[in-house]
C-alpha positions as CSV (number, residue, x, y, z in Angstrom):
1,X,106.0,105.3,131.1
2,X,104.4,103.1,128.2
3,X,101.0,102.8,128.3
4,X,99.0,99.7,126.8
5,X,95.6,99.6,125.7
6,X,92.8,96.7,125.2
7,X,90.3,96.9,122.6
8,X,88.5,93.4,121.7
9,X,85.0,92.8,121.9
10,X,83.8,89.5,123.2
11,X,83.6,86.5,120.9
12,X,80.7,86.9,118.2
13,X,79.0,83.7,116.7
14,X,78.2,83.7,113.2
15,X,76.7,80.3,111.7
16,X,78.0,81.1,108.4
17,X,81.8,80.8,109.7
18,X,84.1,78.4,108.6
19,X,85.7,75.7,111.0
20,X,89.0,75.0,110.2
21,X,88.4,71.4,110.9
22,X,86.3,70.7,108.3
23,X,89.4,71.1,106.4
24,X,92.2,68.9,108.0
25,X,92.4,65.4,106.6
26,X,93.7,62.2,108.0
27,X,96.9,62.7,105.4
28,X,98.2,65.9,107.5
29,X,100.6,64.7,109.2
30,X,101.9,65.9,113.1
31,X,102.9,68.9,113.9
32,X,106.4,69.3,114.8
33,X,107.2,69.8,118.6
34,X,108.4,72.7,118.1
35,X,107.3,76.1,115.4
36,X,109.0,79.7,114.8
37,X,107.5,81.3,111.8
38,X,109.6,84.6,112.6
39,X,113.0,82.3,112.0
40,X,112.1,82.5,108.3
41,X,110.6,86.2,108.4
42,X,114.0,87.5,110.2
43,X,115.6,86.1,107.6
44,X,113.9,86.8,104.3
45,X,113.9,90.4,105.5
46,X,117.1,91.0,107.1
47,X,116.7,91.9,110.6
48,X,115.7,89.8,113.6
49,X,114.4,93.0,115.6
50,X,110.9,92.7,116.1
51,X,110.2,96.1,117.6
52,X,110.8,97.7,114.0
53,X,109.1,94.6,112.2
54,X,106.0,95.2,114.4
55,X,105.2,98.5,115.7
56,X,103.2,99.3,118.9
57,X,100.6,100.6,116.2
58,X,98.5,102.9,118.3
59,X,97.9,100.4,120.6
60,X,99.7,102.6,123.6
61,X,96.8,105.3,123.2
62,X,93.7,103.4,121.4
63,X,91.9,100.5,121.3
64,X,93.2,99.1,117.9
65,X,94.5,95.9,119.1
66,X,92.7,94.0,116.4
67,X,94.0,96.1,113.7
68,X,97.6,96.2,114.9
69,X,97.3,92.3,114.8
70,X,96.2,92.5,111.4
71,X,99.0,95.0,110.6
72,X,101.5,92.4,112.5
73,X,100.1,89.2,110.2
74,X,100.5,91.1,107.1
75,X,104.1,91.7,108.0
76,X,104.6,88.4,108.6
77,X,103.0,86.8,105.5
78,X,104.9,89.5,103.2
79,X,108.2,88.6,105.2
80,X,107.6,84.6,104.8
81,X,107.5,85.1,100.6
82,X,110.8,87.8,101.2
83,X,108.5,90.3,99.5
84,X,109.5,94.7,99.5
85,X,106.1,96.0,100.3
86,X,107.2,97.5,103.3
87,X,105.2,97.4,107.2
88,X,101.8,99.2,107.2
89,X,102.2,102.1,109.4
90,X,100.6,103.6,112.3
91,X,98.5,106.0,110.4
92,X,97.2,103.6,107.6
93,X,96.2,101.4,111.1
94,X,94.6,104.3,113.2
95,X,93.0,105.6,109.9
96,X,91.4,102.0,109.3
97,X,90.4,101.4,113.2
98,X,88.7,104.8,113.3
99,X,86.7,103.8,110.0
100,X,85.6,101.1,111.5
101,X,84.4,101.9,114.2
102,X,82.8,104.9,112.8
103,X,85.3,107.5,114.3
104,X,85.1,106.3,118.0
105,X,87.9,104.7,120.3
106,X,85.0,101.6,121.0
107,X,87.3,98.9,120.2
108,X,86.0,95.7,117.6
109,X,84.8,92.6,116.9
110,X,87.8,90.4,115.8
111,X,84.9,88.8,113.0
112,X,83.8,92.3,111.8
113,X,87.6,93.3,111.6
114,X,88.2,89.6,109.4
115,X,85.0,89.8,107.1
116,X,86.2,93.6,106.0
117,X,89.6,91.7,105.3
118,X,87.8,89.1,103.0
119,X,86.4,91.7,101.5
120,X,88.4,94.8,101.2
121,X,92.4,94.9,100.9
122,X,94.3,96.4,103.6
123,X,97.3,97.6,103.0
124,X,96.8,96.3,99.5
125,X,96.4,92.5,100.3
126,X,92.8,90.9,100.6
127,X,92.7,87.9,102.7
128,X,91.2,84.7,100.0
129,X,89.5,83.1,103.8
130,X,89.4,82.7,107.1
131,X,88.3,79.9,109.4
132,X,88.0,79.7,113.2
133,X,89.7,77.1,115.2
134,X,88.7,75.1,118.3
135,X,90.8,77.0,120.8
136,X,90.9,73.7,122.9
137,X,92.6,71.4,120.4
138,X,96.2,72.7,120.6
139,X,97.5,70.0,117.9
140,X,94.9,72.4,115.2
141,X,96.3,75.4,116.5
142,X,99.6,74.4,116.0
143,X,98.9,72.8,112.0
144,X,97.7,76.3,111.6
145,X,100.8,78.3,112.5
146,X,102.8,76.0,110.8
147,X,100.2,76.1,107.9
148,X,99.3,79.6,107.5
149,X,102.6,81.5,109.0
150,X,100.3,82.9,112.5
151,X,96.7,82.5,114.5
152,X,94.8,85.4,114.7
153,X,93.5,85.2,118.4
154,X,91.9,87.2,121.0
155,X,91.7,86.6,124.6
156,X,90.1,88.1,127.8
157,X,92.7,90.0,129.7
158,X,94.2,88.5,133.1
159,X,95.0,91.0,135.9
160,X,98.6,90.2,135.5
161,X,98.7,90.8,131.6
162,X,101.0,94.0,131.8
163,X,103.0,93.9,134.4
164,X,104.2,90.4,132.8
165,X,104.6,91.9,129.3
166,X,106.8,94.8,130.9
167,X,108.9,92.1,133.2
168,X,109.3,90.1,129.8
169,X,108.0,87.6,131.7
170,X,105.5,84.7,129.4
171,X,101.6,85.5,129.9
172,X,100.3,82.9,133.1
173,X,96.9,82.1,133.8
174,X,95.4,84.7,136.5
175,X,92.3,86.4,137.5
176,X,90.1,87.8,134.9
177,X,89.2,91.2,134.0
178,X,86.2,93.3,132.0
179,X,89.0,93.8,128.5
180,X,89.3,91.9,125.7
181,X,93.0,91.8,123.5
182,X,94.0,90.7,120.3
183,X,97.1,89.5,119.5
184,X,99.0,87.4,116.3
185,X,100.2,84.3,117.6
186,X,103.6,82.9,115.3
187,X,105.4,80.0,117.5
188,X,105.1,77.7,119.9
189,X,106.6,74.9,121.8
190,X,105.9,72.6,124.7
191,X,105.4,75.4,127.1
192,X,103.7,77.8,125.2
193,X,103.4,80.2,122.4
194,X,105.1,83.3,121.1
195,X,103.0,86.4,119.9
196,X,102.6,89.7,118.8
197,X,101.8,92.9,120.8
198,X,102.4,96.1,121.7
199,X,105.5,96.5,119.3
200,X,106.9,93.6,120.8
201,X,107.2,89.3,120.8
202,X,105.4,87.8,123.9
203,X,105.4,84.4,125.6
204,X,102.6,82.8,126.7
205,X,102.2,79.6,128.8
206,X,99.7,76.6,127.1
207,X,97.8,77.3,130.8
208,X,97.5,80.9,129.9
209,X,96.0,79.8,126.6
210,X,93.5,77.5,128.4
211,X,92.1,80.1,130.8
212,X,92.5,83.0,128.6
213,X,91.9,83.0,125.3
214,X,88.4,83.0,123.9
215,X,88.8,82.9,120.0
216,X,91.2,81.6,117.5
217,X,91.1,82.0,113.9
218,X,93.5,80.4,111.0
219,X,93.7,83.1,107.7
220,X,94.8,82.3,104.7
221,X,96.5,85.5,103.2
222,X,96.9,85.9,99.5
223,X,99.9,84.2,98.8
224,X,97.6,80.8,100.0
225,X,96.5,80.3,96.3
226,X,100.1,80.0,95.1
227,X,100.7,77.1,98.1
228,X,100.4,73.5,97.9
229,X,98.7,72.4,100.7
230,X,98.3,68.9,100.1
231,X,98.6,66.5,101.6
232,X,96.3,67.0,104.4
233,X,94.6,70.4,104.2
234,X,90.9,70.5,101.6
235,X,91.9,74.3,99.9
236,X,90.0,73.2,97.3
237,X,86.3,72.2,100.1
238,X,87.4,75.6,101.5
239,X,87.1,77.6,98.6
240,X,83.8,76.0,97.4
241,X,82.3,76.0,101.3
242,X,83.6,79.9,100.8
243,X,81.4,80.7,97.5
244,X,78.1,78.8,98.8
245,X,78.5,81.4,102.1
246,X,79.0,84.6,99.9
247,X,76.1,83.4,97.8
């Protein structure tokens, strides 16, 4: 029987992170009712079979959760620009996790596992920013799948969490336990959203979203500096906001 592990810490404030709402201007205009970043990824790459595209990871015997979801967006931002570089595996993932958290299965911060991004590549990409995103405005968390190809999120696990994932049934709001997940979010539509997890898409219902998850983050991989953002979206704010931090 597969097993499925949890490995997010709880939500950590840092004053110095961005808000991605300091970057949306009036020009942007609505997100569409409906979003599926993995149409274009399926495409590009040739194969609309997400179990090979996004591996469990580890994630059935460790707490790497938040490094399988970064493993998961860097799949997704190479398969948006059709690019070969291949799907990071399970080792480079476990290797990472266990350097991270200094050789124990303790499970992470999603912040810590994002400010190594900006700073070190993984998997060869380094990540130019990342900004978090009020998880109650759904309209900014839909600009920022649409925008940036995914939302990084995390969320603290309801009781029903597995046995709905095995049923392929969407996540639904239910009683909350001790664990913390992480998962790349990479659609959605009036009922919900579709993630990534445990080798595997996911649904999840807007009320799952409301009771569940606790932090949201937009990133903006490499290939952001090549993209023209405007109208709508201050890359340019970002990037200074981003130097005055790091200095």
């Amino acid at each position: 029987m597969a097993a499925y592990r949890f490995g997010k810490h709880p939500p950590k404030q840092d004053y110095r992170t961005l808000r991605l709402q300091n970057y949306l201007t009036a020009a942007l205009a609505p997100p569409p009712v409906s979003y599926d970043v993995l149409a274009q990824v399926y495409k590009n790459l040739d194969t609309s079979d997400p179990t090979a595209l996004f591996p469990m990871d580890g994630n059935d015997s460790l707490g790497d959760c938040t490094i399988a979801g970064v493993a998961h967006a860097i799949t997704v931002y190479r398969g948006l620009i059709g690019t070969e570089k291949g799907i990071m595996n399970k080792q480079a993932v476990v290797k990472l996790y266990m350097h991270l958290t200094g050789g124990l299965d303790t499970g992470l911060y999603e912040i810590d596992v994002l400010n190594y991004w900006r700073q070190k590549a993984i998997d060869g990409d380094k990540i130019l920013a990342y900004a978090s995103i009020d998880k109650n405005n759904h309209t900014h968390i839909q600009q920022a799948i649409r925008l940036f190809g995914g939302v990084y999120l995390g969320f603290q696990v309801q009781e029903n969490c597995v046995q709905e994932f095995q049923n392929r049934q969407p996540w639904t709001p239910g009683p909350l336990t001790q664990f913390g997940h992480a998962v790349f979010a990479v659609g959605y539509d009036s009922t919900g959203l579709t993630v990534l997890t445990w080798g595997n898409t996911q649904k999840a219902t807007w009320a799952w979203w409301d009771k569940c998850v606790d932090e949201a983050y937009a990133i903006l991989p490499p290939e952001a500096e090549e993209a023209d953002f405007t109208p709508g979206f201050n890359f340019a704010q970002l990037k200074a906001d981003l130097e005055a931090v790091a200095n």
